[in-house]
N, C-alpha and C positions, 0 to 999 in steps of 0.2 A: 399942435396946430396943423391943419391942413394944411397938406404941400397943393400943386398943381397937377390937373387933371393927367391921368395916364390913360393909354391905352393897353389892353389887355387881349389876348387873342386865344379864346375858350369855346373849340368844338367848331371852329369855321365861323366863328361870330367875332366880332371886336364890341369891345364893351367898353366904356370910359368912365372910368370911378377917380374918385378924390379920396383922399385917404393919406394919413400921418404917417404911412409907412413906407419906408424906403423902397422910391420904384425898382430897385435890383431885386429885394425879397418880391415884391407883386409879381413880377415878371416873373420868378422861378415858381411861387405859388400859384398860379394861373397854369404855368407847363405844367406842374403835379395831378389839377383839376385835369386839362387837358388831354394828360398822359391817361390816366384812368378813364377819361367818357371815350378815350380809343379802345381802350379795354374790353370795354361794356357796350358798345355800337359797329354793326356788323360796319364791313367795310362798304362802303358805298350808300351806305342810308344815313339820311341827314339827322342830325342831333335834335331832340325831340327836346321840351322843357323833363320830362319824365326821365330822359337819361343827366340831365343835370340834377335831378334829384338820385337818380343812384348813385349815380357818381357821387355824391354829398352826401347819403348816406355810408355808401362803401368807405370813403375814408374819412368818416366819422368813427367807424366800427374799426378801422384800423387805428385809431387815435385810441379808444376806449381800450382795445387790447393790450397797444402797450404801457397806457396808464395804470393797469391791473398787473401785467409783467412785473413795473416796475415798485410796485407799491407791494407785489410778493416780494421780491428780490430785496427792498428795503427791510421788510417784515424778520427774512431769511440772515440777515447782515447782523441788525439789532439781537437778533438771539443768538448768533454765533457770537457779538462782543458780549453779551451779558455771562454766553457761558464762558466765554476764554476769560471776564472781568474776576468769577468766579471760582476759578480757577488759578487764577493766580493769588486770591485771595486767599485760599485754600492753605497754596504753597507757603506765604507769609507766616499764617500761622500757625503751620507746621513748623518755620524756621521758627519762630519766636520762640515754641515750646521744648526743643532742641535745644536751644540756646539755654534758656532757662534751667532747664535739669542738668544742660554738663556743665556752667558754673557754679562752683562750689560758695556756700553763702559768704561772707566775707566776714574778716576778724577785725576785730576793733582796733583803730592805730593808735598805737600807744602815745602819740603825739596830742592826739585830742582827745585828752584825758577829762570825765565829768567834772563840774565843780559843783557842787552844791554850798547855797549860800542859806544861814538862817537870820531872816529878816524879824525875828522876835515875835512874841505875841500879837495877834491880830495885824500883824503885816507879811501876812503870806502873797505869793503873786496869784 
């Protein structure tokens, strides 16, 4: 729901938007716009609408780079867990087979001893 109008102060202009978003964020996003059309605008020459398009561009293009940073850097993550998942997979069954060959099969205990019953003609189980 739209809050109440704010004012904005972007390149020597005030501008008054409404908007859902908390006027503390506007006001720091507006200094970000602001901080860069200083950047991009020699000193003393007034803000042009062309330099608020580079500026929107420019940190569009810084947006886009670290969106690509971080979607390598996830990419980088996921095949480091799949190799170390691997890896320890490896280990497992290695221990299994370990295991496996040094116990010696087991002997029958003499306690549970077979029984065999015969249930007579035609009443086998």
């Amino acid at each position: 729901m739209p809050k109440g109008p704010v004012e904005l102060r972007v390149g020597g202009q005030t501008y008054r938007v409404i908007a859902t978003a908390d006027e503390a964020d506007l006001h720091r996003l507006a200094d970000v716009v602001d901080a860069r059309l200083r950047q991009l605008t020699a000193p003393g020459r007034q803000v042009s609408p062309q330099s608020l398009l580079l500026a929107a561009l420019s940190l569009a293009h810084d947006l886009e780079d670290e969106r690509n940073r971080r979607l390598r850097s996830e990419q980088r993550a996921r095949e480091a867990l799949s190799s170390l998942v691997s890896r320890i997979d490896a280990a497992l069954e290695a221990d299994s087979a370990e295991l496996a060959a040094a116990t010696p099969p087991s002997e029958p205990n003499p306690d549970e001893a077979e029984v065999e019953f015969d249930f007579g003609p035609g009443l086998e189980p």
